[in-house]
C-alpha positions in Angstrom: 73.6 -1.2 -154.1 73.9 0.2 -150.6 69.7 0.6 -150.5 70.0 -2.9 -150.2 72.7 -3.6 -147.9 71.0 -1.3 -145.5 67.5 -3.7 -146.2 69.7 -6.4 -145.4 71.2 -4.9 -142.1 67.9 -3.9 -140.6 66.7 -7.2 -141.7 68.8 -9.1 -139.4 68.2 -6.6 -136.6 64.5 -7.4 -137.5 65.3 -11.2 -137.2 67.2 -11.0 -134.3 64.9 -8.5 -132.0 61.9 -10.8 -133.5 63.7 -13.9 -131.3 64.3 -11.6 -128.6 60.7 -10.6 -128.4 59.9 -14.7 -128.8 62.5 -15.2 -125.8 60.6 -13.0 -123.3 57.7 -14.6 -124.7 58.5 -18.2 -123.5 60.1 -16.8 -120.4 56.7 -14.8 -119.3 55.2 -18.0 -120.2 57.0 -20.2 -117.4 57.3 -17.7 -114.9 55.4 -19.9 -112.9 56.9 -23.2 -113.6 58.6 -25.1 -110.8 59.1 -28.7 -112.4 60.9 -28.9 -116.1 61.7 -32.0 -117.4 65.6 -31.4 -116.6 64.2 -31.1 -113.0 64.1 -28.2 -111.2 62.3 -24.5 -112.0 62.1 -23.0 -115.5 65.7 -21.3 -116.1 65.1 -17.3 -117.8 66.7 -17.5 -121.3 68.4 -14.5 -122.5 69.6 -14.2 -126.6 73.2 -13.3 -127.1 73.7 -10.7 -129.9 76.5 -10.4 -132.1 77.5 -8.5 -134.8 78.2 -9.7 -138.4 80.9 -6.7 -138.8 83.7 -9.1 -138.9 82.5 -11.4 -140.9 81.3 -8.5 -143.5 85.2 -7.3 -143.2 86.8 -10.6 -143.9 84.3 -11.1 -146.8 85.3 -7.7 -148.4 88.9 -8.7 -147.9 88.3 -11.8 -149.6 86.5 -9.6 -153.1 89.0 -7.5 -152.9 92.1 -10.4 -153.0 89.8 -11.8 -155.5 89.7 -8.7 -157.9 85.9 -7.6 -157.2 85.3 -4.9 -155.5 81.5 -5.2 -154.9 79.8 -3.2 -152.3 77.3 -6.1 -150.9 78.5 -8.1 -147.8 76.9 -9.7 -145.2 76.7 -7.4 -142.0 74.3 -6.3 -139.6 73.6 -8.6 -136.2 73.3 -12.2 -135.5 72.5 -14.3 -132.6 74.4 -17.1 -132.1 73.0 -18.4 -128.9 70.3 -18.8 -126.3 72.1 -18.9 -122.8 70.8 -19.2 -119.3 70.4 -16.4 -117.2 72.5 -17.6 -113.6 70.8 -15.8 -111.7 69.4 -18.4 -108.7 66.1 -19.1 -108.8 63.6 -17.4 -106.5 62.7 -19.1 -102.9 59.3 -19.0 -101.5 57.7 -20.5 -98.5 55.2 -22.9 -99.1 55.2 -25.8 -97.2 52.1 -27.4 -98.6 53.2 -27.1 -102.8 54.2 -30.4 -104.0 57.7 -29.3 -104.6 58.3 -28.1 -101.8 62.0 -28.8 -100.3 62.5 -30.2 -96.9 62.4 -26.7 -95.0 59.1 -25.9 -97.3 60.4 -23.6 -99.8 59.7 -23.9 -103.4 62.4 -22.6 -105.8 60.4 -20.9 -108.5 61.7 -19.2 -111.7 64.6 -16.6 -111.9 62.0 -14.6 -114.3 61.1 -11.0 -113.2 58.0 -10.0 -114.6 59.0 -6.1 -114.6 62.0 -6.5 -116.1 60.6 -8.6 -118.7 58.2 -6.2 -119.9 60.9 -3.4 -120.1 63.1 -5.8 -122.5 59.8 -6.5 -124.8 59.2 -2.6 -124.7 62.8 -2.0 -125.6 63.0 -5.0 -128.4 60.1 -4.0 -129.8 61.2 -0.6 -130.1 64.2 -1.5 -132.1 62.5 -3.7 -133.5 60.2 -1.1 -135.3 63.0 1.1 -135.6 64.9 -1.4 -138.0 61.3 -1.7 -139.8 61.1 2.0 -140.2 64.9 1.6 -142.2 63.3 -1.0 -144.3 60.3 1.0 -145.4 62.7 4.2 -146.1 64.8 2.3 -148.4 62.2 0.8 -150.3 60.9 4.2 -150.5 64.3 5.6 -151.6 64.3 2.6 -154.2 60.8 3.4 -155.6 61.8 7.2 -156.0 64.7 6.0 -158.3 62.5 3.8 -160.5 60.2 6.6 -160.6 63.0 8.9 -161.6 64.4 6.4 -164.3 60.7 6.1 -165.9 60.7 9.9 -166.1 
């Protein structure tokens, strides 16, 4: 039923936006951190989204070729992977912290606190956005089981 594949959709946007929320998380975490065990400051970590329309399409092709024409694919967003934000890291002088370069700057993380917050404001946004679609289609679903015991 479409109630569902629209549970389904917002359910990945839900998972997706949930490991968004989790990746500002750890990156708020280590703004601070100037040794990592790969050496060097805490990299920012940014989630790649991608959709699942593709995948949905080839799927429906496939039903179709197959002689069932069912409405359910898979479809929404996905995220396939975690990348490293390029940006360099920032430079501060401090001659006296222990990793401190030759000229007595410390490379510290390329995380901006500001700009975090406005990506956990906007992911948790969407994510209670793609909540709110959940909630209305189990609504919509209740309303027809109460019509059908009627």
């Amino acid at each position: 039923m479409r109630v569902f594949r629209s549970i389904d959709i917002a359910g990945s946007g839900l998972t997706a936006n949930r490991l968004w929320m989790d990746t500002i998380s750890g990156n708020l975490a280590n703004v601070n951190t100037t040794r990592t065990p790969n050496g060097g400051p805490y990299v920012r970590r940014v989630p790649v989204f991608q959709e699942r329309l593709m995948e949905a399409m080839g799927a429906q092709e496939d039903r179709i070729k197959k002689g069932w024409f069912g409405l359910y694919s898979a479809s929404g967003v996905r995220v396939p992977e975690i990348t490293e934000d390029p940006t360099p890291p920032r430079m501060a002088y401090q001659p006296d912290h222990p990793d401190a370069n030759g000229e007595g700057y410390v490379a510290y993380p390329n995380v901006n606190v500001v700009r975090e917050m406005a990506d956990m404001m906007v992911a948790s946004r969407a994510y209670e956005a793609n909540l709110s679609v959940v909630e209305t289609g189990k609504a919509i679903w209740n309303s027809g089981l109460d019509l059908m015991r009627s």
